[in-house]
N, C-alpha and C positions, 0 to 999 in steps of 0.2 A: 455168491453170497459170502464167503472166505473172506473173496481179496475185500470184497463192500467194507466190511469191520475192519479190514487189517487198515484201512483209511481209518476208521472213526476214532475221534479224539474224545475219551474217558476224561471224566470231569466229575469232580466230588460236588463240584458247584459252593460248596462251604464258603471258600476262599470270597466269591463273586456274593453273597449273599453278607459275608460278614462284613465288605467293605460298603453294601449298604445300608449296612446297620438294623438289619433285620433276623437275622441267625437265628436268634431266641426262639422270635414270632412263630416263624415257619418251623424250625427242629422238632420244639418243644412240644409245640401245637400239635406234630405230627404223630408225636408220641408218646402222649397222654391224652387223658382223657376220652371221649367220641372217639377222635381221629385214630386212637393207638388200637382198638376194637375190631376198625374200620381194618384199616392195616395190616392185620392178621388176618383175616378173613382175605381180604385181598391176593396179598401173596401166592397165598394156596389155592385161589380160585381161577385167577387170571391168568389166560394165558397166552405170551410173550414172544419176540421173536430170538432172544437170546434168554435164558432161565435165568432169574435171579435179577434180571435186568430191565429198566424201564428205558427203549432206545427209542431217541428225539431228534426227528430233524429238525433243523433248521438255517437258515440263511443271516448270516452277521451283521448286514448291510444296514437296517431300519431301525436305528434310533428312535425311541427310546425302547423299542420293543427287545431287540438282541441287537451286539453289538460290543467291540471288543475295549474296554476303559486299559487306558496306558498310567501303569502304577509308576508310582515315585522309581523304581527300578527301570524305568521304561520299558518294562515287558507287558505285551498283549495279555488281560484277562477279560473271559467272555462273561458279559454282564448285561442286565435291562430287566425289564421288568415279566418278560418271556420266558426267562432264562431263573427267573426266582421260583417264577409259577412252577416251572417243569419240575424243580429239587422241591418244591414244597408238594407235588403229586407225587413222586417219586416216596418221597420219607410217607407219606399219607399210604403207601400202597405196602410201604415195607421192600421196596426195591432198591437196586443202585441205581442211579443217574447215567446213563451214557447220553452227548450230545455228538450228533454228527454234522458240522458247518458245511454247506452245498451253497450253490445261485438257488435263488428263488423258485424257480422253475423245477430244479433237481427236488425240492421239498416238494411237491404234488407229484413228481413220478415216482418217487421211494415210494412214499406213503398208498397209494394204488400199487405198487408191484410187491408191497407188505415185504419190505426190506427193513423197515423203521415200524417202531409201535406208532406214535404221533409224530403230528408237523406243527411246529409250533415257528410261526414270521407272520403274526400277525394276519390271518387268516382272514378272509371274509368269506362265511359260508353260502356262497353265490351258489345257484340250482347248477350252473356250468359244469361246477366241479363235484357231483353228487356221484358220477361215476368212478373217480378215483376213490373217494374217502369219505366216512360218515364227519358230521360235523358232533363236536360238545355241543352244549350251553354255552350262551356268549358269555363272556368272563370281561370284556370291555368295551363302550362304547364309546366310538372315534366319528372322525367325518374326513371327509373329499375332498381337496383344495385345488385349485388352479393358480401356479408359483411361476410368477416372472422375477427380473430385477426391477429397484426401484427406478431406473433409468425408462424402463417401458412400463408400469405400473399403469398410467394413464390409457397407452400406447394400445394395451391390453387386457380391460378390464370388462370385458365381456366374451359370451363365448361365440359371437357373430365377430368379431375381430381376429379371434385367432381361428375361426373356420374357411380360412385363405391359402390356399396351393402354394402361397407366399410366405407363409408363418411354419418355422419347424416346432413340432409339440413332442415333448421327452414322456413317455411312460415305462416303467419297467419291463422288462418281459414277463409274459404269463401270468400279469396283474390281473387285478380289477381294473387298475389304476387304466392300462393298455386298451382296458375295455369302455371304461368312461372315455377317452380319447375318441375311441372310433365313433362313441354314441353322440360325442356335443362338438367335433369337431372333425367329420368326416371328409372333408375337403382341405383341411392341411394336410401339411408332411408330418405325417406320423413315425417318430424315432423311438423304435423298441430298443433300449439296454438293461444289460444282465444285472448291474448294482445301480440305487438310489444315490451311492456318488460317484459314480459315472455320470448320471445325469446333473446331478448339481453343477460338476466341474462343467459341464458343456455349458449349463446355465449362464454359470460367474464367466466365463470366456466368450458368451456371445454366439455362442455355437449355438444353442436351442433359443427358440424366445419365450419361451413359456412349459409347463410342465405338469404331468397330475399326480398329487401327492398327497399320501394319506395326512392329513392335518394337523397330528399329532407330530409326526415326523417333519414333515416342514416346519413346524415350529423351532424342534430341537437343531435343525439346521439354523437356522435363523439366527440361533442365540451364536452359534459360530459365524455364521459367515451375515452380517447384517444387513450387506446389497439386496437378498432377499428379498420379495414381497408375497404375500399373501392377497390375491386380485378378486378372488373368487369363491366361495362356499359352493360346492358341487352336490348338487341331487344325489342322491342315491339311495336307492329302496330297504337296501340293508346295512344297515349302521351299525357294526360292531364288530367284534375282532371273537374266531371261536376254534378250537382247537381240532385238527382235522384228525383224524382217529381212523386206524386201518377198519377196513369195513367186516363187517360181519361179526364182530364180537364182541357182543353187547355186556361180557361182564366188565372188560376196561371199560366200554365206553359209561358204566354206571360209574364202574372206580375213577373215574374220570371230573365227572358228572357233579359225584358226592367230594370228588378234593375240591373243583372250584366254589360249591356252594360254603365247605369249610372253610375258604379261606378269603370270600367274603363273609361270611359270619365272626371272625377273631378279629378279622381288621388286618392280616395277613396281608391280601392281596392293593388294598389299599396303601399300604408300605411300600410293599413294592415301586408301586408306579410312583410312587412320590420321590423313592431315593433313585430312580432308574433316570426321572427326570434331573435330579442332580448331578448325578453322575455324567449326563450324556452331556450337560453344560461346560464339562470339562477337559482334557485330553482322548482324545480317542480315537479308535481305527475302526473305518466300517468297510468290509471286504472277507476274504478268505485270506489266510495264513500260508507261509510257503512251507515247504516241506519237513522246515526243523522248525517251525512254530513261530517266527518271526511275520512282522509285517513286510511286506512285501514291501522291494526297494518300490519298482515301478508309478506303486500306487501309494508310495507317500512322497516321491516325486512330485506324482499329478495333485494329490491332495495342498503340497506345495508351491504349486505353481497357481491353483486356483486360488487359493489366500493373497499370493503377490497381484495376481490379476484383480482381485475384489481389492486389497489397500489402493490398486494405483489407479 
């Protein structure tokens, strides 16, 4: 448990919420009025895996959900509209903010070994995962896409085209995404990776021919890299994104419960997503940070190399 935290990277979130232009909304909101009541009672009633602290997984990769925006300084800040939410739960409960950046996959194992309070990467509260983590209240709803480039857009606009032993299909690991794969396209090559741009980059270079991607987030790819295509709208029973919450302790999961209904009631959370999708149109890193908080050369290499591959 020690060394877990001696990893995690504390985050006042201020910074990330002020460069969307939402600060006010969320602080203010948090601490006054309803919310400020709410909050007090909170504090003292919940309880946490560090005291005093409200600690959040989450994974950086998913645009426009979390996800690191590169400031005019060129330094990585973690931002989207995941990462607003969590500081505006946090101020709502009277706690501090800690955020801890994992792979995808590391956010469902914390959050079941109750190493983290929540897992916030855009969750879908699939039955799968009822074992690890109770689910919120959905707080967003998204859809399921199936993403080639415009060169096979034709090639592969259905899911009897890409269910060929012939066709490689990208899903995240430990997705839904991974799980729609096996279910619409069980007879391709199915390619699990750890970051959504890992698979992009396989995309833009011809490595995958197609991919399953949350909707929102290909989109935000899209606006970057615009070989993308969008070939598909994917079924899926449960359409929305909800906050995974260590199990068994149902007064966060009310304090929880009552931030997100708070902050669709102010127009809070509504902000969020709108400046998260601004943001993510613009410089950014989606990955894990190296040791001293830098983007990693590796993966802005590759991030570089796919851009040259999609202009040429």
């Amino acid at each position: 448990m020690k060394k877990f935290f001696a990893l995690a990277l504390s985050l006042t979130m201020a910074l990330s919420l002020a460069s969307c232009g939402s600060s006010g909304s969320a602080s203010s909101g948090a601490a006054s009025g309803g919310s400020a009541s709410a909050s007090g009672s909170a504090a003292a009633t919940v309880e946490t895996v560090s005291s005093g602290k409200l600690t959040v997984a989450t994974s950086p990769d998913f645009a426009p959900y979390e996800f690191y925006a590169i400031g005019e300084d060129g330094k990585p800040q973690l931002a989207g509209f995941d990462m607003a939410l969590a500081q505006y739960i946090a101020d709502y409960m009277g706690l501090e903010l800690e955020v801890v950046p994992m792979d995808f996959d590391g956010v469902i194992m914390e959050v079941g070994m109750k190493n983290v309070d929540l897992g916030m990467a855009g969750l879908s509260p699939d039955p799968s995962r009822a074992n690890a983590m109770d689910f919120s209240d959905l707080y967003y709803e998204g859809g399921q896409a199936l993403v080639t480039v415009k060169g096979n857009a034709d090639k592969f606009a259905s899911f009897e085209a890409v269910n060929d032993p012939s066709v490689s299909v990208g899903a995240q690991t430990g997705s839904i995404q991974a799980d729609l794969a096996q279910e619409n396209s069980p007879n391709a090559s199915i390619i699990q990776l750890a970051k959504v741009t890992d698979i992009i980059a396989e995309l833009l270079s011809g490595k995958l021919d197609a991919a399953y991607i949350e909707t929102d987030v290909a989109k935000s790819y899209q606006k970057n890299y615009p070989d993308l295509e969008i070939v598909l709208d994917v079924p899926y029973d449960v359409a929305g994104s909800a906050i995974g919450v260590v199990k068994d302790n149902a007064p966060l999961m009310e304090a929880v419960n009552a931030a997100i209904a708070a902050a669709k009631a102010d127009g809070s959370l509504e902000k969020f997503i709108a400046a998260a999708n601004e943001q993510a149109s613009g410089e950014k890193y989606e990955g894990l940070l190296d040791e001293n908080g830098n983007v990693q050369a590796d993966a802005a290499a590759a991030s570089a190399s796919a851009s040259a591959s999609q202009a040429g």
